[in-house]
VMD Tcl script that draws the C-alpha trace (Angstrom):
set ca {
  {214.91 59.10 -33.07}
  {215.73 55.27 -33.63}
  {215.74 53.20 -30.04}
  {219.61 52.92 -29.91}
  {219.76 56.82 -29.42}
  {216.97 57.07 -27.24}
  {217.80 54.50 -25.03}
  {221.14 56.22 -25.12}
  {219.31 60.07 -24.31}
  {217.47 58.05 -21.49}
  {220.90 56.78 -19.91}
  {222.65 60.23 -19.93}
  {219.46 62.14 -18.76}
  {218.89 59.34 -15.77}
  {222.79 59.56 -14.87}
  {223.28 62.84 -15.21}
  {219.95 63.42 -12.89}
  {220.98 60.88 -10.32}
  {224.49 62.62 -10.30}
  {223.42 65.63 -9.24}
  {221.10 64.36 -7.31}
  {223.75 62.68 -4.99}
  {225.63 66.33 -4.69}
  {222.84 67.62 -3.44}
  {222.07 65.03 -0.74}
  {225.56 64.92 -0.07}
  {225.94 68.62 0.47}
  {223.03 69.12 2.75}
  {223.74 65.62 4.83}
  {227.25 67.41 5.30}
  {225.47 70.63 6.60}
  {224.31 68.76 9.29}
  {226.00 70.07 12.74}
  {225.56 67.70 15.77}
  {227.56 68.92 17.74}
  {226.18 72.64 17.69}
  {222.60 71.03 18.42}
  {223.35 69.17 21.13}
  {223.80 70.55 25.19}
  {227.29 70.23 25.77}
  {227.42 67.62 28.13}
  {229.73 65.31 30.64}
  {231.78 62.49 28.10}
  {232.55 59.50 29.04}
  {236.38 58.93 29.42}
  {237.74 57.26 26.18}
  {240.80 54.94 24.65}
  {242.26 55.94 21.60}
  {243.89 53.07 19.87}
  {245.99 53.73 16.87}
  {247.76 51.16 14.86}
  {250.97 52.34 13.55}
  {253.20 50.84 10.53}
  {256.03 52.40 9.08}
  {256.68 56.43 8.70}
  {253.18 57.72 6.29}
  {253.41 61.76 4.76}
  {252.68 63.77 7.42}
  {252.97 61.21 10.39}
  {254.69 63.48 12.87}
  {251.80 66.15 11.82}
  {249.29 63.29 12.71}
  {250.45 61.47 15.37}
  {251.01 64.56 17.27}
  {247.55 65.64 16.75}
  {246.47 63.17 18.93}
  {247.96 64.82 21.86}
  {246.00 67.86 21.30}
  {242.71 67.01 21.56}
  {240.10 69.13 23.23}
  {238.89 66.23 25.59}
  {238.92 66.12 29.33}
  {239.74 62.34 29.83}
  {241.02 60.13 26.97}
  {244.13 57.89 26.93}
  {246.31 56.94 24.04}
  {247.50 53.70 22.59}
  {250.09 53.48 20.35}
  {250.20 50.03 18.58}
  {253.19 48.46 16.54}
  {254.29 44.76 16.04}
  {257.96 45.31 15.84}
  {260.62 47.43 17.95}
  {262.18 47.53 14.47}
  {259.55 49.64 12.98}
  {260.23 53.42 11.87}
  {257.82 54.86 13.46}
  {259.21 54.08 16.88}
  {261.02 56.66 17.37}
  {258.77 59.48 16.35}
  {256.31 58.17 19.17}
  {258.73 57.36 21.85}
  {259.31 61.74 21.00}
  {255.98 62.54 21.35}
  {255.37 60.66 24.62}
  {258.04 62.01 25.83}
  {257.35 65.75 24.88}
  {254.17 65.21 26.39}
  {254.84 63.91 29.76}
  {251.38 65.21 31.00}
  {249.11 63.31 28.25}
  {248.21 59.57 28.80}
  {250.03 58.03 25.95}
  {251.62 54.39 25.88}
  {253.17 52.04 23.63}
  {252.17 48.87 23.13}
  {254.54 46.57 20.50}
  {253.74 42.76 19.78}
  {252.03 41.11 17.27}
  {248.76 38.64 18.28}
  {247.90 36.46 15.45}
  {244.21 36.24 15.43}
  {243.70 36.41 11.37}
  {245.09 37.15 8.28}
  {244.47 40.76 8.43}
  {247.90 42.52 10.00}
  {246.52 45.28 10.77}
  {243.87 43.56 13.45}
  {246.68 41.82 14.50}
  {248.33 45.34 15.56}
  {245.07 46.32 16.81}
  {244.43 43.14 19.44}
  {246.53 44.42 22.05}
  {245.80 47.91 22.41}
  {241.94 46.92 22.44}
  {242.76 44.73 25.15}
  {244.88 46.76 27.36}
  {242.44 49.95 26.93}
  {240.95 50.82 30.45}
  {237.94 52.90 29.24}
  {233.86 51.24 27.67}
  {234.44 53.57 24.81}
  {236.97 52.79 22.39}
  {238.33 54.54 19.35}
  {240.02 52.72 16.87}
  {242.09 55.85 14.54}
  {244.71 55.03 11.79}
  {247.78 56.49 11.99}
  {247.49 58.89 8.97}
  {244.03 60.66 10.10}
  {244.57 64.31 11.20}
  {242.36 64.39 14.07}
  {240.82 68.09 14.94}
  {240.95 69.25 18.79}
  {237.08 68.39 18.76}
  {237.56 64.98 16.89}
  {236.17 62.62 20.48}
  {233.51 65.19 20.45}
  {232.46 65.21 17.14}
  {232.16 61.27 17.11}
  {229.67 60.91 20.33}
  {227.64 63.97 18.70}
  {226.57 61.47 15.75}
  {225.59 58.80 18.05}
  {222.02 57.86 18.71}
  {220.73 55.01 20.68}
  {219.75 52.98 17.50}
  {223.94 53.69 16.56}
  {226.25 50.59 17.45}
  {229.31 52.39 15.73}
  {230.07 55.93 14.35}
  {232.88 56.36 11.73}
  {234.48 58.33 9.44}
  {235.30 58.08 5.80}
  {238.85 59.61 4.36}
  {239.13 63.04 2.92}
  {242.18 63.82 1.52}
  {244.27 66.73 1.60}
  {247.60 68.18 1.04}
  {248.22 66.40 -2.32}
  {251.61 67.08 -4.15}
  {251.48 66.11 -7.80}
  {248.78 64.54 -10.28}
  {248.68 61.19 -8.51}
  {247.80 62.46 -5.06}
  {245.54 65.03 -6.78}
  {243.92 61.87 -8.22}
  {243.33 60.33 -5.21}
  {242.03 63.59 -3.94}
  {239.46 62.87 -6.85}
  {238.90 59.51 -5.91}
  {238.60 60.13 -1.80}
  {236.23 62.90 -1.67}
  {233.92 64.01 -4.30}
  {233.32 60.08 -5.50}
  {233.70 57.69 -2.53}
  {233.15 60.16 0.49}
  {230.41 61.24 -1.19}
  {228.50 58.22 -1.87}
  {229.02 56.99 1.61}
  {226.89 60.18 3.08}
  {224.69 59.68 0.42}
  {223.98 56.15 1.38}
  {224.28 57.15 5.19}
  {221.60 60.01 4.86}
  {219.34 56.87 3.91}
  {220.68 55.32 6.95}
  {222.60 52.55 5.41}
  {225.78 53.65 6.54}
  {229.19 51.63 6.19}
  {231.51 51.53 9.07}
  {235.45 52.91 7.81}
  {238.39 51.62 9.03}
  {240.02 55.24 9.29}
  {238.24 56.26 12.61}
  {235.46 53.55 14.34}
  {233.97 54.52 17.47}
  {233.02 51.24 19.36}
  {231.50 50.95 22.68}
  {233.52 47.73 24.08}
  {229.92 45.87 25.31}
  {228.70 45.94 21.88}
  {231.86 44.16 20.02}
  {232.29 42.15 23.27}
  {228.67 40.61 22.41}
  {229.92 39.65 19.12}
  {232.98 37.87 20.41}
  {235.16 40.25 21.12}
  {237.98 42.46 18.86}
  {238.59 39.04 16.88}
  {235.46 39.37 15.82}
  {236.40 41.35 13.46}
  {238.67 38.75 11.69}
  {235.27 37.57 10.45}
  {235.88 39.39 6.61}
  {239.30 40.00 5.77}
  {238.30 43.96 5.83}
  {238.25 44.43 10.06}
  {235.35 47.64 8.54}
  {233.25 44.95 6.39}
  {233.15 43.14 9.71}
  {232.06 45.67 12.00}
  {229.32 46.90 9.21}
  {228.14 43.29 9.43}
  {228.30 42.57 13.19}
  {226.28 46.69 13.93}
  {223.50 45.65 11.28}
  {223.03 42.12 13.21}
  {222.44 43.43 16.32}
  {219.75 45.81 14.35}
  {221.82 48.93 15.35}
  {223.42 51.30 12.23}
  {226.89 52.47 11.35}
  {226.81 56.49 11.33}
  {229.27 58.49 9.98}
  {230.46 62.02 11.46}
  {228.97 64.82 10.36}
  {232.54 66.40 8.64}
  {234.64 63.75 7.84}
  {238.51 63.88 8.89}
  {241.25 64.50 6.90}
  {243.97 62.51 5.69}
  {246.97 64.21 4.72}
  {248.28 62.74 1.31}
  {251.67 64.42 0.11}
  {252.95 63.09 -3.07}
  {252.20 59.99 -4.20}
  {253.02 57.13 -7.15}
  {250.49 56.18 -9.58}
  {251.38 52.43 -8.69}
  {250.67 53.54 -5.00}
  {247.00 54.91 -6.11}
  {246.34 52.19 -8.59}
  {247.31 49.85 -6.35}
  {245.13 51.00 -3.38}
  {241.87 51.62 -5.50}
  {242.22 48.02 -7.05}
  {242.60 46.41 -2.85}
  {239.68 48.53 -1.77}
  {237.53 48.17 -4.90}
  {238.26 43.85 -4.44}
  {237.21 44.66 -0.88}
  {234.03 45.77 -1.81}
  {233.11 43.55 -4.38}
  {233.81 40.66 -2.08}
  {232.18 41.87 1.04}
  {229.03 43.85 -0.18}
  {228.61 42.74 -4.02}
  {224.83 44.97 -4.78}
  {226.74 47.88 -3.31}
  {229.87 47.58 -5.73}
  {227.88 46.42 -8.95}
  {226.66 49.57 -9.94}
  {229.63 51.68 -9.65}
  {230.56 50.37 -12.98}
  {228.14 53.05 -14.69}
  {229.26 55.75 -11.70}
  {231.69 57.52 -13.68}
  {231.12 60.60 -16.12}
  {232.78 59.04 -18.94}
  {230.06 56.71 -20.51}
  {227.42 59.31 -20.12}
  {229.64 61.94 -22.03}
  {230.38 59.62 -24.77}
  {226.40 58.76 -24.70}
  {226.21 62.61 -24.62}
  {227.99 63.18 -27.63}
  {226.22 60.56 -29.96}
  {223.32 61.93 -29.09}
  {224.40 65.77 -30.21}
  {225.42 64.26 -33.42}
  {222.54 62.31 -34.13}
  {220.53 65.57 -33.78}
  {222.54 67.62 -35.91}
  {225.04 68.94 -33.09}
  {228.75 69.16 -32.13}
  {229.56 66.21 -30.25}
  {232.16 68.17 -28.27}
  {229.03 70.17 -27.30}
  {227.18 67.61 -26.11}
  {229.94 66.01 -24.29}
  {231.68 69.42 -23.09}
  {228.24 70.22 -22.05}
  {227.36 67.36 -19.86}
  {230.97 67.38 -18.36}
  {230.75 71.00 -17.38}
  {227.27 69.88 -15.27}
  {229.23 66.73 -13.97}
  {232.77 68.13 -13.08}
  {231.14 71.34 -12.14}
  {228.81 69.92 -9.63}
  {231.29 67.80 -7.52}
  {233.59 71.08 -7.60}
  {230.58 72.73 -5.57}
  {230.09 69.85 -3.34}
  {233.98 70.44 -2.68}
  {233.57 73.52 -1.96}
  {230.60 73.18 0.05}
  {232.06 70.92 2.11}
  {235.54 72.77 2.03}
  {237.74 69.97 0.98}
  {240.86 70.47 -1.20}
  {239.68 71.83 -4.99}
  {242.17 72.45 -7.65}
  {241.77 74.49 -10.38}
  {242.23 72.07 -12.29}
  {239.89 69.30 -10.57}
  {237.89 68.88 -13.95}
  {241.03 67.20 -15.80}
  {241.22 65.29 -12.01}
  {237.62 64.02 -12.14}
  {237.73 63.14 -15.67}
  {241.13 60.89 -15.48}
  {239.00 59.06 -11.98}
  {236.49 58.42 -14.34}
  {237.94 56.75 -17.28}
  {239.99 54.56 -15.25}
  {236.84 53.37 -13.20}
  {235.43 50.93 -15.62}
  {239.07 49.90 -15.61}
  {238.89 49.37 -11.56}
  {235.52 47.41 -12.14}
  {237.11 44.85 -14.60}
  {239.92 44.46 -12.34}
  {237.56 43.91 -8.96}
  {236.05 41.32 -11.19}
  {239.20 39.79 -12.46}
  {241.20 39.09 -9.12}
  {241.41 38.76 -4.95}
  {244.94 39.00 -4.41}
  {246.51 42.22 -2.96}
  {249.00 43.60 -1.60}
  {249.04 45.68 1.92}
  {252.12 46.95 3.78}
  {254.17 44.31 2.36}
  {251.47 41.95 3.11}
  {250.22 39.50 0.40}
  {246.71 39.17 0.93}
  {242.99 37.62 -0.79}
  {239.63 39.19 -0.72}
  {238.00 35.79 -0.55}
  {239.02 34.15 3.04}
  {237.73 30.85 1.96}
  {238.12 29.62 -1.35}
  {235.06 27.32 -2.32}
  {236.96 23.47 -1.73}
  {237.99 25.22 1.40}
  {234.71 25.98 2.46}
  {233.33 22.27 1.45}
  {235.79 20.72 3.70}
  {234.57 22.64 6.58}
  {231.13 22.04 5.58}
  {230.88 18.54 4.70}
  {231.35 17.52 8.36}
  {228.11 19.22 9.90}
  {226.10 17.61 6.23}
  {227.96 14.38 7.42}
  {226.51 15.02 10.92}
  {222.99 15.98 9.94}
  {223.05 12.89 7.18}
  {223.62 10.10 9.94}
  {221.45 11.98 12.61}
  {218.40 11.46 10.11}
  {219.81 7.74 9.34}
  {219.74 7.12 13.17}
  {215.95 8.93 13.52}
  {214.49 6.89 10.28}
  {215.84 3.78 11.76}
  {214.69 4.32 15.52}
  {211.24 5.08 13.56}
  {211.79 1.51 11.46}
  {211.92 0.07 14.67}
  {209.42 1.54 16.61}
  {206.92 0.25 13.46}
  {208.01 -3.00 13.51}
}
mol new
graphics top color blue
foreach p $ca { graphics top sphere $p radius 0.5 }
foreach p [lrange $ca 0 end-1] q [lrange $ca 1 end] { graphics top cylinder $p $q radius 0.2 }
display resetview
């Protein structure tokens, strides 16, 4: 066997291995119940902010969840910049079906950065009455134990507890793709990473205590990376505390979807990566199951087999170990999830290139960059404190002249 093919043997063997590998972390870090091991206890009382923007699938199925939770003392915060916005209505409903439940309002729009959503977030983090915090999008489904389940992950050494997306309730192949995307790929590398306790912090669901982000500088803080999540993973790891994630994840309900809309989303959040933790994103170039199948089926021809064997082979081990870790975990899984999986994969070396190539996106309407400080930009902020330290040592080296003389 020449070096080309065994170096090729070596790369499917070690990808294939350290595929599996993370299915099997990722399905016993998710078997992991916290809140059936701990006493049950008294809870602090809570505020639950959630941002709102426009009318997402499934938002009166969401936003009413949020009255239904199975917590003795929480209030709710309802955030939107603009009276105009759809979603004002639906809420104003739900408050008033629910004339017992704690729920409020809050529309203006406080511009501390370039990030809208943070903006939407300011005031309901300022207005909320309770030391606990919980910052929820608007499109999470949040279970009747969804408080409880956040404080059972948290540890002394935690400074924030979060939750990664999992979708479900996808109507047609694009939403089923992002099913694809969401749950068996990026859901589970982020236990896999957090069962090494490196967890990342998720914009979906954050549970803050206010003290903590109040050291840091408060909820503008988070304006520090244009991603408000790449901030708080930052500011938690600089205190020395660590992001944890629930033990289940919550679900997001998808609905149908456009492949622009998917496309689109994948591109902002793999640019968001890329720019805000580069060692993590590099290596999800090779993450896929395409190259190793292709590697796969060289191989089986070099050695006097089918290549369809080879590759069918290794893509029944690949596809058919993240449709266990599905249903392990219970998450949506097609019958179909192998043709799913497969289309994720070849368009992720696509995703990489186009991380790479770019830092514009678009959010909500919202033109956006990746990079909050382009290079010149940073110089001219720089230059000052050099100019500064350059004249301080000019005024030391000549009070030292002096003194010498």
């Amino acid at each position: 066997m020449t070096a080309p093919i065994l170096a090729l043997a070596t790369f499917c063997i070690i990808a294939t291995v350290a595929h599996v590998a993370s299915i099997a972390i990722a399905i016993l870090r998710l078997r992991r119940n916290s809140l059936g091991d701990e006493p049950r206890q008294e809870l602090p009382p809570v505020s639950l902010v959630r941002p709102l923007c426009g009318l997402d699938n499934y938002a009166a199925d969401t936003l009413r969840s949020t009255f239904e939770l199975d917590y003795p003392h929480y209030e709710i915060l309802f955030c939107v910049a603009t009276t105009t916005d759809p979603v004002v209505p639906l809420v104003e409903d739900l408050i008033a079906g629910h004339p017992s439940a704690n729920a409020r309002l809050l529309i203006g729009d406080e511009r501390v950065s370039g990030n809208p959503k943070l903006n939407n977030v300011v005031k309901g983090w300022r207005a909320a009455r309770h030391d606990w915090i919980v910052l929820a999008d608007s499109n999470v489904l949040t279970p009747r134990d969804y408080i409880r389940q956040l404080f059972a992950s948290w540890r002394a050494d935690t400074g924030l507890v979060a939750s990664p997306p999992v979708g479900c309730c996808p109507q047609g192949i694009w939403a089923e793709l992002e099913c694809a995307f969401l749950n068996t790929y990026q859901a589970r590398w982020q236990y896999v990473i957090d069962s090494f306790g490196r967890g990342f912090a998720q914009g979906k669901t954050m549970l803050w205590r206010r003290a903590d982000l109040e050291c840091a500088g408060g909820i503008a803080a988070l304006a520090k990376e244009v991603a408000e999540d790449a901030a708080a993973t930052k500011i938690v790891r600089g205190f020395g505390l660590k992001v944890r994630l629930v033990d289940r994840p919550f679900v997001q309900p998808l609905g149908r979807r456009g492949a622009a809309e998917v496309w689109n989303r994948q591109v902002r959040w793999a640019r968001l990566r890329r720019a805000s933790f580069l060692p993590y994103f590099l290596p999800e170039a090779l993450a896929g199951g395409v190259l190793p199948m292709i590697a796969a089926a060289i191989v089986a021809s070099v050695i006097g087999l089918s290549p369809a064997l080879g590759a069918g082979t290794l893509g029944t081990i690949w596809y058919g170990s993240e449709m266990l870790l599905a249903a392990a975990a219970e998450w949506h899984l097609p019958f179909l999830y192998p043709l799913y999986g497969l289309l994720r994969d070849c368009l992720l070396p696509v995703l990489f290139f186009k991380a790479l190539g770019g830092s514009e996106f678009v959010w909500r309407g919202n033109e956006m960059q990746v990079e909050r400080m382009r290079p010149r930009r940073m110089m001219a902020r720089v230059r000052p404190r050099l100019q500064d330290v350059a004249a301080g040592s000019r005024r030391r080296l000549r009070s030292l002249r002096e003194r010498m003389s």
